[in-house]
C-alpha positions, -999 to 999 in steps of 0.1 A, spaced: 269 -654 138 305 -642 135 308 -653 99 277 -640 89 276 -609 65 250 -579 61 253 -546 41 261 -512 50 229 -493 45 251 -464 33 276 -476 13 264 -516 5 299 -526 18 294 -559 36 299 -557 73 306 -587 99 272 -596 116 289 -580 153 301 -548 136 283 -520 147 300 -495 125 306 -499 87 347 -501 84 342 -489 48 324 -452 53 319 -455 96 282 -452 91 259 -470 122 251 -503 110 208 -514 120 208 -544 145 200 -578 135 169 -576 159 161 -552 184 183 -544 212 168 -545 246 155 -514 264 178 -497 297 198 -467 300 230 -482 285 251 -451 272 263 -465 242 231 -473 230 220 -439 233 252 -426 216 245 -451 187 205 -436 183 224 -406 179 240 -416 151 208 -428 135 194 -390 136 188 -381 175 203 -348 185 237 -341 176 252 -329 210 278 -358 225 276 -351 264 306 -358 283 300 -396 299 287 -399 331 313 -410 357 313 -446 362 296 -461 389 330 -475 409 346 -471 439 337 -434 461 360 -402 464 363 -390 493 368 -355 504 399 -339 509 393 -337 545 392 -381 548 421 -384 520 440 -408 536 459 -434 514 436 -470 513 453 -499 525 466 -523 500 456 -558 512 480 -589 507 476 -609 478 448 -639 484 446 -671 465 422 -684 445 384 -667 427 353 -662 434 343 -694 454 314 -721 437 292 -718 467 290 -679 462 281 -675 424 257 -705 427 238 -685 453 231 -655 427 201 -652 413 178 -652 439 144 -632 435 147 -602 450 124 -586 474 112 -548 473 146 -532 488 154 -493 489 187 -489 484 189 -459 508 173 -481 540 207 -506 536 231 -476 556 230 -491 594 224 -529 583 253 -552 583 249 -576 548 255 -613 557 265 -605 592 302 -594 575 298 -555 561 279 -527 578 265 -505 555 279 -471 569 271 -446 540 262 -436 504 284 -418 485 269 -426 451 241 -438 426 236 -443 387 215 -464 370 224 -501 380 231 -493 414 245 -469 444 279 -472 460 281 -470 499 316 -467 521 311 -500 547 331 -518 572 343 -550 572 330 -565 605 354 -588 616 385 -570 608 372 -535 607 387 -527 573 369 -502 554 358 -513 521 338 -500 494 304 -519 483 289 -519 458 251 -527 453 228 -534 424 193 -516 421 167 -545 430 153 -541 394 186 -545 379 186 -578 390 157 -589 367 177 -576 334 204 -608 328 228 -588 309 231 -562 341 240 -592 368 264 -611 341 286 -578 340 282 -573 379 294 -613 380 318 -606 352 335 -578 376 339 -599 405 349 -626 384 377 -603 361 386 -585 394 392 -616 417 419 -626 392 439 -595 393 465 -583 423 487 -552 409 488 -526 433 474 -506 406 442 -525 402 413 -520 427 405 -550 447 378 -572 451 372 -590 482 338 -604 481 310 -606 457 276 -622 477 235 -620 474 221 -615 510 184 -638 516 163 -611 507 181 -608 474 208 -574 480 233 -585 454 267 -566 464 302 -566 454 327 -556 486 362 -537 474 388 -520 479 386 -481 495 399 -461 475 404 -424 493 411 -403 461 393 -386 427 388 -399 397 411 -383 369 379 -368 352 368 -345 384 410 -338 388 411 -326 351 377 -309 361 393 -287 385 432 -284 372 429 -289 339 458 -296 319 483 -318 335 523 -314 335 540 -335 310 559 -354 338 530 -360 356 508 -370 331 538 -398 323 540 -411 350 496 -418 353 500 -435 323 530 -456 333 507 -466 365 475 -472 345 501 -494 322 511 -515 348 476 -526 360 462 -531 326 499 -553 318 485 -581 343 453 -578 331 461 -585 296 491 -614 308 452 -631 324 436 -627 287 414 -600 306 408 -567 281 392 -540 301 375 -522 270 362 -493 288 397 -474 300 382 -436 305 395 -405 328 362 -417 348 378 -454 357 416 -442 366 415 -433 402 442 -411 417 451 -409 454 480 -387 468 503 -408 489 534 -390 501 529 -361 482 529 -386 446 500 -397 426 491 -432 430 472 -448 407 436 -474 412 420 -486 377 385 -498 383 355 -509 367 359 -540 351 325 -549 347 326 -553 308 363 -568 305 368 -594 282 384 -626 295 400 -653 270 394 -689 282 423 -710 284 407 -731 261 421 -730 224 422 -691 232 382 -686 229 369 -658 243 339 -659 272 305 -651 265 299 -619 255 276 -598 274 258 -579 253 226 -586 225 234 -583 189 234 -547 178 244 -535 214 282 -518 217 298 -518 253 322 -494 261 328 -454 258 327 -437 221 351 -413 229 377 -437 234 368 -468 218 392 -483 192 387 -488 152 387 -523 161 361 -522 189 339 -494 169 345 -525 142 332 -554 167 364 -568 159 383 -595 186 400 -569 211 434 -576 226 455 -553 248 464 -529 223 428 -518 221 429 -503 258 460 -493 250 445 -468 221 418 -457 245 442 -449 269 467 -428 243 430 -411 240 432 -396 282 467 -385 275 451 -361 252 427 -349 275 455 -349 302 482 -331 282 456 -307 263 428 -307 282 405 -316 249 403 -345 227 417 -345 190 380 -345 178 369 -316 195 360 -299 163 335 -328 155 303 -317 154 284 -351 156 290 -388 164 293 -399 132 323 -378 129 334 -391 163 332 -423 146 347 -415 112 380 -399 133 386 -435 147 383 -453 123 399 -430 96 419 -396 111 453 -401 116 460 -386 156 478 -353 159 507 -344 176 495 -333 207 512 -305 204 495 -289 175 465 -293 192 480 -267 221 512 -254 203 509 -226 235 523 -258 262 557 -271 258 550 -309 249 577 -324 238 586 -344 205 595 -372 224 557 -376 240 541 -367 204 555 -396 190 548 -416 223 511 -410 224 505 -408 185 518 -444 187 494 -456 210 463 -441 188 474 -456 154 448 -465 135 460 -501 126 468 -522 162 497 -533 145 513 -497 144 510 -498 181 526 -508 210 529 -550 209 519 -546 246 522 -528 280 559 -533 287 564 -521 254 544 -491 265 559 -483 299 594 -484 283 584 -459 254 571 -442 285 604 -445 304 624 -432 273 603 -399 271 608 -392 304 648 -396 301 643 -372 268 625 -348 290 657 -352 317 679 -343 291 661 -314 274 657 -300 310 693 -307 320 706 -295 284 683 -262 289 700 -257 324 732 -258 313 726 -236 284 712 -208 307 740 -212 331 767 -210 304 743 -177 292 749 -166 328 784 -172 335 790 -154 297 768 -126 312 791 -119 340 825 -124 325 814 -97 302 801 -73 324 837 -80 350 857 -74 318 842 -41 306 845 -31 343 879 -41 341 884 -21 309 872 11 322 890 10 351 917 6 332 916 37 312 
């Protein structure tokens, strides 16, 4: 299909056969046959585009791992790194047909005689999330559990698989953790992970709002680093969103957890072809708000596509809005990626002191073309580095300008004593 051609019913540009947005004038593109039914939230963004209501709701926090209150924040441990993926036995065992489970009856029951089920601490549409034990060890871990009738929609279990799959490859402290992925006899497909004791960065900008420069720096930096191994496995995450950055506090500094790599694109080792993907023809995956001209495009995605999306929460971070805030439908959601150069953050809020040296830092990661962008993550981090040294230096040069103001200040006022003493 990929070198298949159909025309823009806008424009009659020809579009690729896996675009779902015309590259020429950004208008939705009809599928090649009907996408199937669920509560996917792309798909409802894209009927949107097609006419629906106008409104563009703020996405719905990813299902991933729980927060926990401020009262249990204590920092998750950070296992040692184990060898090898998911095991053959395991994945073989997936697809059994499930029996009539409530989700809710699996606190108290221990899952394959190795996790006790202790509590839920969250549900959306594919599944809940419930803080468990690890029986023989007694390490919490967060599991995660598909909806019984998600099991019967292919697409659903290949991204659950694709997680633990993605996910069991991965060891940067930054990353979240996967330790297990199983189906239990009467058919309770779960994923066991990491704990993570901490919000996600949506619910902090929720309550704080705008983030300090420095701070907001040093979250991307983090988020960098666990998306840099990532991308060194040929593993694109393609959904990087405030909802899937995790932030615990430990010693009184943000520590950073990316999740949710249930739609990640891995590159097989074999002449660089990418895996299956796992969605139907005329169905996007991924977040509109942040998605990439290249992924609005249905283009091949490399690093420097999460890399935009993530230039798009340092807007949020450092404004507290994102660039297209004046949009007034998806469509021109669309149009902005694909065609709007990105503002200085700073003209977006010329009332916070954002520095030059981080306008040019996070308007380089949201260029239009990939090619304007950073090659890659260390490229990114040391960008990142050099803004934080500008910001040392502005601060330092400041201080030492309102000392010597000071100093000047005084010598003045001894001298006209002096002087009128004098007379």
């Amino acid at each position: 299909m990929a070198d298949a051609y159909r025309l823009c019913p806008k424009c009659k540009s020809p579009a690729d056969s896996e675009a779902h947005f015309c590259g020429a004038c950004g208008a939705a593109l009809p599928p090649l046959s009907a996408p199937p039914a669920g509560p996917h939230h792309i798909d409802r963004l894209l009927d949107r585009v097609s006419g629906m209501p106008k409104a563009v709701p703020k996405p719905s926090p990813a299902l991933g791992v729980p927060k926990a209150s401020p009262a249990h924040g204590v920092p998750a441990h950070v296992p040692a790194a184990r060898s090898g993926a998911i095991s053959a036995p395991i994945a073989s065992s997936i697809g059994r047909e499930p029996l009539p489970v409530s989700l809710d009856r699996l606190v108290g029951r221990t899952l394959n005689n190795r996790y006790l089920v202790k509590r839920k601490v969250g549900e959306g549409g594919f599944g809940a999330v419930f803080e468990g034990m690890q029986v023989a060890t007694e390490r919490p871990v967060a599991l995660k559990v598909l909806h019984p009738q998600s099991l019967q929609d292919p697409t659903v279990v290949a991204r659950f698989r694709r997680e633990a799959e993605s996910c069991s490859k991965l060891r940067n402290p930054h990353t979240v953790i996967i330790y297990d992925f199983d189906q239990t006899e009467d058919g309770v497909l779960y994923l066991a992970m990491e704990l993570v004791r901490g919000q996600s960065l949506q619910d902090i900008q929720r309550a704080s709002g705008v983030f300090p420069v420095d701070r907001c720096l040093r979250i991307l930096e983090q988020t960098a680093d666990a998306l840099g191994e990532a991308h060194a496995k040929g593993i694109v995450h393609r959904d990087m969103k405030p909802e899937n950055i995790m932030v615990e506090e430990r010693e009184g500094e943000d520590f950073v957890k990316v999740l949710d790599f249930g739609i990640a694109k891995i590159k097989s080792g074999d002449g660089g072809r990418d895996a299956p993907a796992l969605t139907a023809i005329g169905q996007t995956v991924g977040t509109l708000e942040f998605m990439s001209p290249e992924q609005l495009r249905g283009k091949p995605l490399d690093g420097r596509s999460d890399i935009y999306a993530l230039g798009m929460v340092a807007y949020e971070m450092l404004t507290g809005e994102l660039p297209f805030k004046k949009s007034k439908s998806t469509t021109e959601i669309i149009q902005y990626h694909l065609h709007e150069p990105p503002p200085a953050p700073s003209s977006l809020r010329p009332d916070l002191d954002i520095p030059p040296a981080v306008d040019e830092l996070v308007q380089k990661m949201c260029a239009k073309s990939r090619d304007d962008r950073h090659a890659n993550t260390d490229d990114l981090r040391q960008h990142i580095d050099e803004a934080l040294k500008a910001m040392d230096t502005g601060t330092a040069r400041n201080e030492a300008i309102r000392v010597a103001i000071v100093i000047g200040a005084i010598a003045l006022t001894v001298g006209l004593v002096i002087y009128l003493l004098g007379r």
